[in-house]
N, C-alpha and C positions, 0 to 999 in steps of 0.2 A: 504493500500500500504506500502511495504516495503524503508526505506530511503537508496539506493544506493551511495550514495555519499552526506557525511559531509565533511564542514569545520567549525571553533567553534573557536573564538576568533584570527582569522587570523590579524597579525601586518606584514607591512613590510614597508621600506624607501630603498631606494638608498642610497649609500653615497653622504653626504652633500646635502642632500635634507628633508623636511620637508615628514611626512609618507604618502605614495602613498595609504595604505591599512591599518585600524584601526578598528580593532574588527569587521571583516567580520564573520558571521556565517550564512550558509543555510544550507537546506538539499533536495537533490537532489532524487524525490519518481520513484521509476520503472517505465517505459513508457511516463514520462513527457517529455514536451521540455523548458525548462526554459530558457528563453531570457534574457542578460542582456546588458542594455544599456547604455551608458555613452559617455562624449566627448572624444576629443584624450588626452590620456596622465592619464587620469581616476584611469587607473591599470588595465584595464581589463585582456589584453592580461599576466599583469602580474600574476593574479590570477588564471588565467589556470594553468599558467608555473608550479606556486604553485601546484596546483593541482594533477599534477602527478608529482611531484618532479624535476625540469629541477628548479627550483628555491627555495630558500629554506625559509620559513617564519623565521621572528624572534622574533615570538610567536604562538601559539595557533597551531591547529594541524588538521591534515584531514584524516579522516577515508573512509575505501572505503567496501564494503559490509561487515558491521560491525566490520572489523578489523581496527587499527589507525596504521599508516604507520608511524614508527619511526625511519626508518633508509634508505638508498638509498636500501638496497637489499629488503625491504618491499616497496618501488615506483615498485621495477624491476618488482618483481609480479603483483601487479597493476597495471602496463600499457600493459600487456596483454588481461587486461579486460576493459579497457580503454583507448580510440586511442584517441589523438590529433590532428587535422588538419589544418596547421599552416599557418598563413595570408600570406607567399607568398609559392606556391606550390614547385618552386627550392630550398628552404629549404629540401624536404619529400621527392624527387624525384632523383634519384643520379645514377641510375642503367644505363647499355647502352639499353635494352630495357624497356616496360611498363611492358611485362610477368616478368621481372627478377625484376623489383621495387615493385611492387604486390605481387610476390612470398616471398620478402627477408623475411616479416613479419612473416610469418607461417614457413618459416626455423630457423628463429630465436629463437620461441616458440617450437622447436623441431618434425618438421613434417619432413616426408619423402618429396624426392623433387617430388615422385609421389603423394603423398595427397596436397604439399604447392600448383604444379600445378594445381591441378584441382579448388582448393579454391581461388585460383587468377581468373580461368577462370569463375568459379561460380560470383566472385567477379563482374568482367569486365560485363559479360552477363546483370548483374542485373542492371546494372547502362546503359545499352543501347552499349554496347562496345565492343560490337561482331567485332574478326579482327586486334585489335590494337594491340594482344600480343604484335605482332613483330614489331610496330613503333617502333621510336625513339624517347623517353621521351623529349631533348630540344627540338626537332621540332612537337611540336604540339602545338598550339592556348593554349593561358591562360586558355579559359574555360573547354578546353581537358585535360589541365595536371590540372585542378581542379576535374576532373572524377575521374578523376586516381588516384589523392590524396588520395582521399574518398574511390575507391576500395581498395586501400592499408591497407587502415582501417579495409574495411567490410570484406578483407580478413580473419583478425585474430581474425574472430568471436565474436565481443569485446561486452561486457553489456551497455556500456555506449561512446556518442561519444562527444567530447571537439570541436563544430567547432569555429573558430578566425575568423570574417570575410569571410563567407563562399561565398558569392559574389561579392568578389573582382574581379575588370576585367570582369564579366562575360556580353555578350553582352543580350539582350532582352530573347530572345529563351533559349538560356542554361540557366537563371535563372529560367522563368517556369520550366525548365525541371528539375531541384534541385528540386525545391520547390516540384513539385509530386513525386522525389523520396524520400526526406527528409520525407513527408509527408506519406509515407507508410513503412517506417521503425521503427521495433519494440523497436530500443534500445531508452535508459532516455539519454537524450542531452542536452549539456548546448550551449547556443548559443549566441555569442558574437558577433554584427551587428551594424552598425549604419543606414542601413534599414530600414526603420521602415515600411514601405509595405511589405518587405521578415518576417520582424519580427510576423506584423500580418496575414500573411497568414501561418507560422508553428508552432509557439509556443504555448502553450498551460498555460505559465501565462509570469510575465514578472515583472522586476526589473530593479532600474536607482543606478547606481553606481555612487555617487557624494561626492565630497569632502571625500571617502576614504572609503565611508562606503557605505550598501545596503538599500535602502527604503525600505519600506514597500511591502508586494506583491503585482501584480497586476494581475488580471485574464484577459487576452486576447480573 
């Protein structure tokens, strides 16, 4: 297997705080789902951020299909290929409909608005979403604008998917109903939870993020 996604000696602190993240290094293999886990405040959500550049380490460095990302215009490329899915979905979600919050991503990437549409609607179908183009993004249940989040994602084709918390809010039902599509989706994911039923039912190994740094592996 190919390593899709390194990071290698990852440092970072807050100011005026003791270091949240101290020589983090994994590597993320094509079609895994690596879970990691930790309490709050751990760093998790902050080592995504790292991840695709929304934050910026101050050390060590992260490569993304063999290339190491050194500057914001080498993140811009890579978050093409790597979508984020951010712990609360009002973050992701901004557009006045779900067709137009869906679509932004593949106009962004330079698609005609007749290919970004169809890839949105590709998007939505797949995640069960037949209909919603034309909602209204605020008014839709927590677990709907968590659908949507994710098609936003799956619209832009991405290799690799970043979820934060991917069952936040979700009631009973919409959580199975993640997990089977999480579970049938090709791309290598890194999965940040405090779950640990969602964790063992998608991931395919798993790590505890503690005092700053990554355990050992663990196979799920």
């Amino acid at each position: 297997m190919s390593c899709v996604l390194r990071c290698a000696g990852i440092h970072y602190h807050y100011p005026r705080r003791d270091a949240v993240l101290k020589d983090v290094n994994f590597c993320l293999q094509a079609g895994e789902r690596l879970a990691i886990e930790g309490t709050n405040g751990a760093g998790k959500t902050t080592l995504l951020h790292i991840l695709v550049g929304l934050t910026k380490a101050k050390a060590g460095y992260v490569e993304a299909f063999g290339t190491r990302c050194h500057d914001e215009s080498a993140f811009q490329a890579m978050r093409f290929q790597v979508g984020l899915l951010f712990q609360d979905s009002d973050d992701q979600l901004f557009c006045p409909t779900v067709l137009e919050d869906v679509m932004f991503g593949p106009l962004n990437q330079g698609k005609s608005v007749q290919a970004a549409q169809q890839l949105a609607l590709d998007a939505l179908s797949q995640l069960g979403l037949e209909g919603f183009d034309s909602r209204i993004a605020y008014q839709l249940s927590g677990g709907e604008k968590r659908l949507v989040a994710l098609a936003s994602l799956l619209a832009m084709q991405p290799q690799v998917l970043l979820l934060d918390e991917p069952t936040n809010g979700l009631d009973s039902k919409t959580r199975e109903r993640l997990i089977e599509i999480i579970r049938a989706l090709p791309q290598a994911m890194i999965i940040v939870s405090h779950d640990s039923d969602f964790v063992a039912a998608v991931a395919t190994r798993s790590q505890q993020l503690c005092d700053g740094r990554l355990t050992s592996e663990e196979t799920v």
